[in-house]
PDB file as gemmi writes it, atoms N, CA and C in Angstrom:
CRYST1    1.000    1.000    1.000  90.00  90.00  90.00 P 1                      
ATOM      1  N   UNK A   1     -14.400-108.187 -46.806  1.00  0.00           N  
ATOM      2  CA  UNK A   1     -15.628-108.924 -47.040  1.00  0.00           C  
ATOM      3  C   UNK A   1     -16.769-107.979 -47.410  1.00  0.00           C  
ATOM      4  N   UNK A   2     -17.065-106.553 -46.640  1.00  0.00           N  
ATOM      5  CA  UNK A   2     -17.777-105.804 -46.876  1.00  0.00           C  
ATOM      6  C   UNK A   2     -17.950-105.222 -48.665  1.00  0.00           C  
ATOM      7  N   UNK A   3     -16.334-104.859 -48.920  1.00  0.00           N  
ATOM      8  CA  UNK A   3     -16.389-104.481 -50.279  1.00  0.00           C  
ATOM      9  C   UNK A   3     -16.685-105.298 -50.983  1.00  0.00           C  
ATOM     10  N   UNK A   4     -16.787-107.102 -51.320  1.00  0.00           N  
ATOM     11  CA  UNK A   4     -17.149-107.705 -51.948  1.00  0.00           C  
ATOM     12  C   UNK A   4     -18.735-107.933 -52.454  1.00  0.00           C  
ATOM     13  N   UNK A   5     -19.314-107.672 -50.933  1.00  0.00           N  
ATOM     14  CA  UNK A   5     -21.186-107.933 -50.749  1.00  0.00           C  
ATOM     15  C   UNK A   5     -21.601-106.600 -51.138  1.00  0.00           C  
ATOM     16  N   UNK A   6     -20.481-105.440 -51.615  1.00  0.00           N  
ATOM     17  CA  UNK A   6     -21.216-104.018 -52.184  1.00  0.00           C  
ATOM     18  C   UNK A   6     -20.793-104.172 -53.705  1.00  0.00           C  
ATOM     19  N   UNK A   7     -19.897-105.251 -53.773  1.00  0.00           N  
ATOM     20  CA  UNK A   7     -19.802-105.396 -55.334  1.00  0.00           C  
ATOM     21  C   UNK A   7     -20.791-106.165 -56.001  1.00  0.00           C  
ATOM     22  N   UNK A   8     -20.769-107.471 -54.793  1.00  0.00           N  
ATOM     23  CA  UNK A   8     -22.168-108.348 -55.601  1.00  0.00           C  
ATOM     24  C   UNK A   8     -23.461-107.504 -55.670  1.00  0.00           C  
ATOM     25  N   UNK A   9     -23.865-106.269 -54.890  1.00  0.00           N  
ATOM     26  CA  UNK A   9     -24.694-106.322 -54.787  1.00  0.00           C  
ATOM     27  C   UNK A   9     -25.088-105.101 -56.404  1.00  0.00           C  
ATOM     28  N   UNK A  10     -24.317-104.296 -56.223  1.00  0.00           N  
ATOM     29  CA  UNK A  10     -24.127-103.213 -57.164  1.00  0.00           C  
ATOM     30  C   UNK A  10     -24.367-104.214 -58.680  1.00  0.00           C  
ATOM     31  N   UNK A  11     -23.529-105.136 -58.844  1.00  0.00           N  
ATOM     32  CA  UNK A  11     -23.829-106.078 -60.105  1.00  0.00           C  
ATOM     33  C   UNK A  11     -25.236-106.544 -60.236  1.00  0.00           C  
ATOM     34  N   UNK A  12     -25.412-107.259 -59.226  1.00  0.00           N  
ATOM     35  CA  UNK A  12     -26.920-107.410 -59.126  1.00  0.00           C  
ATOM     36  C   UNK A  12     -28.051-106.562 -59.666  1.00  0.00           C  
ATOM     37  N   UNK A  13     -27.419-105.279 -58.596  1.00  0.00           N  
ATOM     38  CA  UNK A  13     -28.477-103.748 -59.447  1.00  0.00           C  
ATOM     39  C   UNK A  13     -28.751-103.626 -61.268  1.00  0.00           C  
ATOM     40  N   UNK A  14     -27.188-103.623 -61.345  1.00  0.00           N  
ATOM     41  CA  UNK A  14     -26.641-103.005 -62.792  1.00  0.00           C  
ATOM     42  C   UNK A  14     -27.564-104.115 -63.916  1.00  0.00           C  
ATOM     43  N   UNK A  15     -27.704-105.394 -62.858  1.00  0.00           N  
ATOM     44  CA  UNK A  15     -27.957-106.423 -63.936  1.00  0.00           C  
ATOM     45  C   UNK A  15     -29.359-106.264 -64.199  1.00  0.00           C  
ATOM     46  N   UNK A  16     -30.246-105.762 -62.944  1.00  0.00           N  
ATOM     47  CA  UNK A  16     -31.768-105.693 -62.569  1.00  0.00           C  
ATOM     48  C   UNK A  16     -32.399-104.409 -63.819  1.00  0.00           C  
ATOM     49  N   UNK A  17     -31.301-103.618 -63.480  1.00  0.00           N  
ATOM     50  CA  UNK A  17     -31.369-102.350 -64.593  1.00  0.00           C  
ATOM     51  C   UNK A  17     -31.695-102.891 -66.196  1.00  0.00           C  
ATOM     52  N   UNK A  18     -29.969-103.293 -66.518  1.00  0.00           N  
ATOM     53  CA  UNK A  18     -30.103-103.828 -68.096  1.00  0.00           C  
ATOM     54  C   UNK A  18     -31.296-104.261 -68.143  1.00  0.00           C  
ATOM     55  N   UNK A  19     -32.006-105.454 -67.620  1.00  0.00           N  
ATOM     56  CA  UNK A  19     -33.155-106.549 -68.004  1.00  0.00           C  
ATOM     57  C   UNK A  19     -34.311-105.650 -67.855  1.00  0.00           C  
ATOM     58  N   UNK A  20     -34.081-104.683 -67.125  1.00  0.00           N  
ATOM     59  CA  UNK A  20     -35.226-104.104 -67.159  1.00  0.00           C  
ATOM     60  C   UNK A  20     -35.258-102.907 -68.675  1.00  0.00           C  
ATOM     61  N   UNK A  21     -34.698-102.727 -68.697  1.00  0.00           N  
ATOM     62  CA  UNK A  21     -34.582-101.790 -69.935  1.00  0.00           C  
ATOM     63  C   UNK A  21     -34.772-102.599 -71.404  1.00  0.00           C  
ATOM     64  N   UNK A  22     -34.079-103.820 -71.581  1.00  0.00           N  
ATOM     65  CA  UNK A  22     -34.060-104.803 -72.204  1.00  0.00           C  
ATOM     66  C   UNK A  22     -36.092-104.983 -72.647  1.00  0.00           C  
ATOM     67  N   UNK A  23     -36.379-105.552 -71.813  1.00  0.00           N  
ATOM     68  CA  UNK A  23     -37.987-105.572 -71.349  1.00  0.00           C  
ATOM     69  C   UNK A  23     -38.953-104.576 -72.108  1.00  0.00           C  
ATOM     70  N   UNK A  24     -38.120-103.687 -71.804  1.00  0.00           N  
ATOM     71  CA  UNK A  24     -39.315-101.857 -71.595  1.00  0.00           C  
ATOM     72  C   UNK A  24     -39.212-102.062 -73.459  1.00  0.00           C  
ATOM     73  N   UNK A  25     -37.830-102.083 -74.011  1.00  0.00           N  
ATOM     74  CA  UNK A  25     -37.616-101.932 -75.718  1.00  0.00           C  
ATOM     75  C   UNK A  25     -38.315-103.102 -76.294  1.00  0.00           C  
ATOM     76  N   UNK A  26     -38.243-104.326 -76.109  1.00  0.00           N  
ATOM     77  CA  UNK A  26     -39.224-105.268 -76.762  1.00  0.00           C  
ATOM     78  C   UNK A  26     -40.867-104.889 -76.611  1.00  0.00           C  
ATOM     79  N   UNK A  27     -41.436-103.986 -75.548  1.00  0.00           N  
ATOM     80  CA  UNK A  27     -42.283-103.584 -74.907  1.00  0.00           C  
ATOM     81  C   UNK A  27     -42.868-102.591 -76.002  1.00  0.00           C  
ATOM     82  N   UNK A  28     -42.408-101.379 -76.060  1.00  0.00           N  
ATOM     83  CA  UNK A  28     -41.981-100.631 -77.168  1.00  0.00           C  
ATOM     84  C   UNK A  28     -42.443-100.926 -78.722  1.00  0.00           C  
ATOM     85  N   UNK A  29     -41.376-101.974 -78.492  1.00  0.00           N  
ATOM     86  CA  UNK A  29     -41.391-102.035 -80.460  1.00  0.00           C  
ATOM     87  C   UNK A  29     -42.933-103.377 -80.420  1.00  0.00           C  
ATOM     88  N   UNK A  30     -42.839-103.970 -79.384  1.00  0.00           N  
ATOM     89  CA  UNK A  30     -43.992-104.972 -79.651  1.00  0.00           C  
ATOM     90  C   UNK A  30     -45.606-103.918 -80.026  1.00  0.00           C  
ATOM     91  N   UNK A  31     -45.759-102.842 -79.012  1.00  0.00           N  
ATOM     92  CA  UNK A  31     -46.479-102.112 -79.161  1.00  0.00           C  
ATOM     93  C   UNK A  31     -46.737-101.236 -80.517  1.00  0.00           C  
ATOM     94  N   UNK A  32     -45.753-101.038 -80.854  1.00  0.00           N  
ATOM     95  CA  UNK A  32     -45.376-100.422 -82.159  1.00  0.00           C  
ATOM     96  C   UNK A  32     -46.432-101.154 -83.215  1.00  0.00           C  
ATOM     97  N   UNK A  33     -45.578-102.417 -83.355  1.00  0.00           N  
ATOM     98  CA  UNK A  33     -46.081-103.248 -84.092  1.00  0.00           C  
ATOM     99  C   UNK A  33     -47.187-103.501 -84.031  1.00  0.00           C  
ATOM    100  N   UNK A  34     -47.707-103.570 -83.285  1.00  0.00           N  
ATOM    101  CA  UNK A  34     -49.375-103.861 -82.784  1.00  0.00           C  
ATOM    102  C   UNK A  34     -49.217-105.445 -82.887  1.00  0.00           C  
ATOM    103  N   UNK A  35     -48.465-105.996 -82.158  1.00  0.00           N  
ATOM    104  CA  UNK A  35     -48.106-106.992 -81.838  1.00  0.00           C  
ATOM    105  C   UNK A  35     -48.485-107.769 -80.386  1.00  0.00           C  
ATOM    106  N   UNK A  36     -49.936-107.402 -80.580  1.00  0.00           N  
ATOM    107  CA  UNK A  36     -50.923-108.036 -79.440  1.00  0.00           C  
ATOM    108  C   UNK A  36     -50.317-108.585 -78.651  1.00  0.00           C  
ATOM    109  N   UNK A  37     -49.776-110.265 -79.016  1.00  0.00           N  
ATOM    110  CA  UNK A  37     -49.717-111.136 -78.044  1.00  0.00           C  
ATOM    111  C   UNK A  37     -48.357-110.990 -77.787  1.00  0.00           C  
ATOM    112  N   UNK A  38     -47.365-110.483 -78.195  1.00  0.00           N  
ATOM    113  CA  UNK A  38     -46.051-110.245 -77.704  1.00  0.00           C  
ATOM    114  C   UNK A  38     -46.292-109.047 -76.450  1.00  0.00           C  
ATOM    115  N   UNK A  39     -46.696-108.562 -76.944  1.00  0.00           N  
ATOM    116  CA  UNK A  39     -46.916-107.317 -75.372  1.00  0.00           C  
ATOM    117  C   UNK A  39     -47.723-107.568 -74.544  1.00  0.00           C  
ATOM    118  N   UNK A  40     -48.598-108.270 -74.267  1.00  0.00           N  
ATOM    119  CA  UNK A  40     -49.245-109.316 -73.565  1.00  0.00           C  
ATOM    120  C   UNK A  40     -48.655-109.877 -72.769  1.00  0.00           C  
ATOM    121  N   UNK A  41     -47.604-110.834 -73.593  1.00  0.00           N  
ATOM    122  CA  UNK A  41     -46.660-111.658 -72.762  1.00  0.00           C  
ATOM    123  C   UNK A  41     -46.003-111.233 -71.946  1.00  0.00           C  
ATOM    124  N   UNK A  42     -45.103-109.848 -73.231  1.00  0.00           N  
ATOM    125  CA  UNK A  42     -44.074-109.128 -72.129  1.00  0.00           C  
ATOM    126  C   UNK A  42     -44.508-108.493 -70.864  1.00  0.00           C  
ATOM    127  N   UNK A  43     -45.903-108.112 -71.227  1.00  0.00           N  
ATOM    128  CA  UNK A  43     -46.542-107.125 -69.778  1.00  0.00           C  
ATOM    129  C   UNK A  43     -46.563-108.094 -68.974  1.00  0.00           C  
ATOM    130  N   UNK A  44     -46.827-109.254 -69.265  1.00  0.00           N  
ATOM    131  CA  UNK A  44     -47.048-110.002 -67.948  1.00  0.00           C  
ATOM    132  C   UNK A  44     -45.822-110.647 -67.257  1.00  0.00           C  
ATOM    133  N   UNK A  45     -44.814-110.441 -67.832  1.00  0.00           N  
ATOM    134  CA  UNK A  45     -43.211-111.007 -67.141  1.00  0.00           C  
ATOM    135  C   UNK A  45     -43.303-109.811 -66.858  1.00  0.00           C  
TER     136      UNK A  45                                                      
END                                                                             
């Protein structure tokens, strides 16, 4: 049971990671762009 709640939890992480990285690159290129209200948005999620 233990190894299962260190698997969910590790996925969980891995998943918290991707989306966060995901985030940071739209973040990025919105800025790039000078794409005001897209980085706006994104800053605020």
């Amino acid at each position: 049971m233990e190894i299962t709640e260190q698997r969910n939890h590790s996925e969980i992480i891995q998943r918290g990671i991707e989306d966060f990285r995901e985030v940071q690159r739209y973040m990025l290129l919105a800025r790039t762009e000078n794409a005001t209200a897209t980085y706006a948005e994104l800053k605020r999620k």
